[in-house]
C-alpha positions, 0 to 999 in steps of 0.5 A: 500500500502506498503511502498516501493510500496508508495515510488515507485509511489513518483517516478512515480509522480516526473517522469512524472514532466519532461514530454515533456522536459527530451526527448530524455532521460527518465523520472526518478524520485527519492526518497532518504529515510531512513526509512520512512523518505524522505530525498531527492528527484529529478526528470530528468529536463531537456535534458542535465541536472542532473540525478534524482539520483543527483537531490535527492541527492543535495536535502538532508539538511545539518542536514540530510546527516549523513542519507544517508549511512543509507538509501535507494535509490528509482529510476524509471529507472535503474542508469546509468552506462556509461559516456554521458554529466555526469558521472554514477550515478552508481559512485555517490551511491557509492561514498555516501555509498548508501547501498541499491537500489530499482528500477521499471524497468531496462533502456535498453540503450546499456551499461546499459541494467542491468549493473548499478545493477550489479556494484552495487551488486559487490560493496556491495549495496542491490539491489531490481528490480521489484517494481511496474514492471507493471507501471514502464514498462509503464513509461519506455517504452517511452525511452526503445523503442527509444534505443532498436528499432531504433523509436520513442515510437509512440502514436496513439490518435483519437476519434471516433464514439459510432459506432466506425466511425472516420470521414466523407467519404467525407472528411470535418471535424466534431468535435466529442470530447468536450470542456474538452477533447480538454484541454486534448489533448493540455495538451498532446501535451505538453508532446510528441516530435513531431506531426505527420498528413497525408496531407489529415488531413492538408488539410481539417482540417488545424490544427496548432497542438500547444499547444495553450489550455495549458501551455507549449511548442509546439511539432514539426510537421510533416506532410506527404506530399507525392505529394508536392501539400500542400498549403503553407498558411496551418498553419502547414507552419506559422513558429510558430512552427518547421515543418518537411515535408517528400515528395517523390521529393527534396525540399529546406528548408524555414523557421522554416521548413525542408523538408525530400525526402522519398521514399514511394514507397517501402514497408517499407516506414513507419519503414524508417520514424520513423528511420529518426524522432528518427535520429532528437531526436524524442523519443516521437511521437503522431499520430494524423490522419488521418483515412488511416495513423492510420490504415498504424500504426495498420496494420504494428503493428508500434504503442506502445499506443492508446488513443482513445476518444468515442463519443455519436454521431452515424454516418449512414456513415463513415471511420472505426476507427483502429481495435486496438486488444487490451483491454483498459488498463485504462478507463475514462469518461470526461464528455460525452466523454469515454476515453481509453488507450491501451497497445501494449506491 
């Protein structure tokens, strides 16, 4: 792998350090380098906080600043060129004499959208795009498509059958994934926004959809419930967690819960839902189930990723599993369990 490439996937790696917390900003790394030597490095914290770019620069030792104006700036995520909550990162490459920058993959926010690489080319800095493109598309996607589409980045994950079934006709639950794998998804949990189920999941399987298995925070929950016929004793509704109710009628706010009245009578009730999730800062959506509100993401190609879990067991009888039409991007075995991910971008 060449050093540039090495350099790169640093930034991957600090990138995916703020996972869960920099949204709904993106997760960006950074590595200040002169030549093979890193003198800085930093990643996007947390929402509100320092650029990556800052972090890394702030990072540099005292012995080691006479270097930046020798060095090359490694980044994730095209720098900022508008002012929010901090000024342009572009402003501070420039003000350190940054001669040359390399990023992954252009940030499509309105205002930046190839911007910052322009101010920086017309101020003289060496500008390099594309390094490790494919996986920088991946780890930018997640803000990409909350900025450019008016939704959340949606993830779809849920196990299934050797037979591609994903659970019983009859409603009751049955555990297929194992122990290991159940630590994963709470992992992930972590990592995402918000948690979306359909009443019918909330009710035969009475998730509390925590992060209970891992250490971190909790996601947001959100559960369709489109009769208002939910029991309130379900764990979705035990204010451990904040919880966002839509329903087709009014209904008042209770405790650490909001409830939303959607109109799921029309036919675009769906991209009108993920319109009012991204209005609440949800740039990261996982949906986990069940069986008919999967398929509403597939059919209405409303989703940007899949995790899907393939089991051992060999049902006679189910509901299908989505049909994703996409090859596994990435494969993996936890223990008796095979794991894929899929690309629908």
């Amino acid at each position: 792998m060449s050093l540039k490439s090495r350099l790169m996937q640093r930034c991957f790696d600090l990138a995916r350090l703020g996972a869960g917390y920099a949204s709904p900003n993106p997760m960006v790394g950074a590595v200040l380098a002169c030549g093979e030597k890193i003198i800085g490095e930093g990643y996007f914290v947390k929402d509100g906080g320092p650029h990556a770019e800052v972090m890394a620069v702030r990072s540099v030792k005292p012995a080691d600043r006479k270097l930046i104006k020798q060095s090359t700036l490694y980044v994730s995520l095209e720098p900022c060129n508008i002012y929010g909550r901090t000024p342009p990162c572009t402003n501070l490459i420039l003000e350190e004499g940054i001669p040359h920058v390399i990023v992954a993959a252009r940030d499509l926010t309105p205002g930046v959208n190839g911007s910052g690489l322009k101010r920086l080319q017309e101020h003289g800095v060496i500008v390099e795009e594309a390094v490790l493109s494919a996986q920088g598309k991946i780890l930018s996607e997640y803000r990409n498509v909350f900025v450019s589409k008016n939704r959340p980045y949606v993830l779809l994950k849920y196990a299934q059958t050797a037979n591609n079934l994903l659970a019983p006709k009859d409603g009751s639950t049955q555990w297929l994934t194992n122990g290991f794998s159940k630590r994963l998804v709470h992992k992930w949990r972590t990592e995402t926004d918000a948690i979306l189920i359909g009443a019918g999941t909330a009710r035969a399987d009475n998730p509390a959809l925590t992060a209970r298995l891992y250490p971190g925070k909790s996601p947001r929950r959100v559960v369709i419930d489109r009769n208002g016929n939910l029991p309130p004793s379900l764990k979705l509704f035990d204010g451990t967690a904040p919880t966002l109710v839509f329903r087709q009628s009014k209904s008042s706010t209770g405790s650490n819960i909001t409830f939303f009245q959607h109109d799921f009578t029309q036919a675009d009730w769906l991209p009108k839902l993920l319109t009012q999730l991204s209005g609440q800062k949800i740039a990261h959506l996982t949906v986990e189930g069940g069986a008919w509100l999967l398929q509403e993401f597939v059919a209405q190609d409303l989703w940007d990723e899949a995790r899907v879990f393939t089991t051992s067991a060999n049902w006679s009888d189910g509901l299908p599993a989505p049909r994703l039409g996409k090859k596994a991007a990435k494969e993996f075995l936890l223990q008796q369990d095979h794991l894929t991910v899929h690309y629908n971008f």
